[in-house]
C-alpha positions as semicolon CSV with decimal commas, in nm:
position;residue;x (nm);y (nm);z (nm)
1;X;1,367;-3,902;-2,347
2;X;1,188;-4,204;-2,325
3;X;1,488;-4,399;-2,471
4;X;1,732;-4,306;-2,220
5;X;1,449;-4,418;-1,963
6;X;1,440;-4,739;-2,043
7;X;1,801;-4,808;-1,876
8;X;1,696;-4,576;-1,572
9;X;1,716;-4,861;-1,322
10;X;1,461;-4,581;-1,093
11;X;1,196;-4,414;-1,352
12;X;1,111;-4,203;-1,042
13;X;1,475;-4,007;-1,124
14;X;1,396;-3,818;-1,452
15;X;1,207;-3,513;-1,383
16;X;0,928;-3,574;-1,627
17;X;0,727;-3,269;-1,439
18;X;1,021;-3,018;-1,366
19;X;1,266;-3,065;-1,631
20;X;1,084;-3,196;-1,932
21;X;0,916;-3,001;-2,152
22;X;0,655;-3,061;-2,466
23;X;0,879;-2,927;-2,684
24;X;0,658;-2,706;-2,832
25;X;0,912;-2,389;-2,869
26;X;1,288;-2,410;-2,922
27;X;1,377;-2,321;-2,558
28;X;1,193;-2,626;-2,467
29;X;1,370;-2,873;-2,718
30;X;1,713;-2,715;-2,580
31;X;1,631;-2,806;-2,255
32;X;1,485;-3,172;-2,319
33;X;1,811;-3,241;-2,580
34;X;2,087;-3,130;-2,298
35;X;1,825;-3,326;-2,034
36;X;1,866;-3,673;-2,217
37;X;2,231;-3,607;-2,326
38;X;2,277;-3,553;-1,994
39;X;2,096;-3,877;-1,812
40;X;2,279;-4,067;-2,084
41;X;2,618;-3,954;-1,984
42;X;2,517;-4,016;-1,635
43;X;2,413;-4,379;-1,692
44;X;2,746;-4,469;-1,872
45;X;2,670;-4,383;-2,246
46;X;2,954;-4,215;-2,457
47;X;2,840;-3,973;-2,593
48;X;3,025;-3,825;-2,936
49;X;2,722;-3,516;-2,975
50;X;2,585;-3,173;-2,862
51;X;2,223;-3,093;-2,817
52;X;2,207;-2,897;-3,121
53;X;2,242;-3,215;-3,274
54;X;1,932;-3,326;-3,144
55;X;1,749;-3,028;-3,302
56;X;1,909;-3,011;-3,664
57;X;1,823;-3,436;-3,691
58;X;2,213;-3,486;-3,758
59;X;2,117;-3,867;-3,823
60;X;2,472;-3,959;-3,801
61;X;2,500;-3,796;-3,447
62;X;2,175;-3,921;-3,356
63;X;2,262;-4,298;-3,466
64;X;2,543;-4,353;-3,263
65;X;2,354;-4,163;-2,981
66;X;2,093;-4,458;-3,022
67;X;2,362;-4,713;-3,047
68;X;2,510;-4,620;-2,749
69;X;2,194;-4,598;-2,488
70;X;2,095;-4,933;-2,643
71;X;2,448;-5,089;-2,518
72;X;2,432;-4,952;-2,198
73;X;2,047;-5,127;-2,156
74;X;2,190;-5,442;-2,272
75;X;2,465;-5,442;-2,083
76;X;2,281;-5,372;-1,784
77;X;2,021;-5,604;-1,830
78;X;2,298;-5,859;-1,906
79;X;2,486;-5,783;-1,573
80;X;2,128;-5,834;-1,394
81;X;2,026;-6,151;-1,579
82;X;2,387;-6,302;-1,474
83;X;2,396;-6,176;-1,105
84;X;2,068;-6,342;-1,063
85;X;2,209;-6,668;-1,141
């Protein structure tokens, strides 16, 4: 969760009281796994997994998952570095 944060341009808009959970059963992983997949999708990530991904470690799945929120931050903070200028 905190990955897909860090290219929230408002960290006020994920619902780290409401929607996210410790984790501590398996309802509560569901529900953070679909939460991220779905910020991620909203902030322009493509997205090639399901949640249950997310709770069976598919490494593959979880790479390119990875790859692709990292793009999104770079190309963001690219596209804010060069309209500053």
């Amino acid at each position: 969760m905190h990955l897909v944060a860090a290219i929230s341009s408002d960290k006020k808009e994920i619902d780290w009281e409401g929607l996210v959970t410790k984790g501590e059963d398996d309802e509560g992983k569901e529900t953070n796994a679909k939460y991220a997949i779905t910020l991620a999708k909203k902030y322009g990530c493509v997205i090639f997994m399901v949640w249950k991904d997310v709770l069976e470690v598919n490494k593959k799945m979880l790479l390119i998952f990875m790859a692709s929120v990292f793009d999104v931050a770079t190309n963001t903070n690219t596209s804010a570095v060069q309209q500053q200028e």
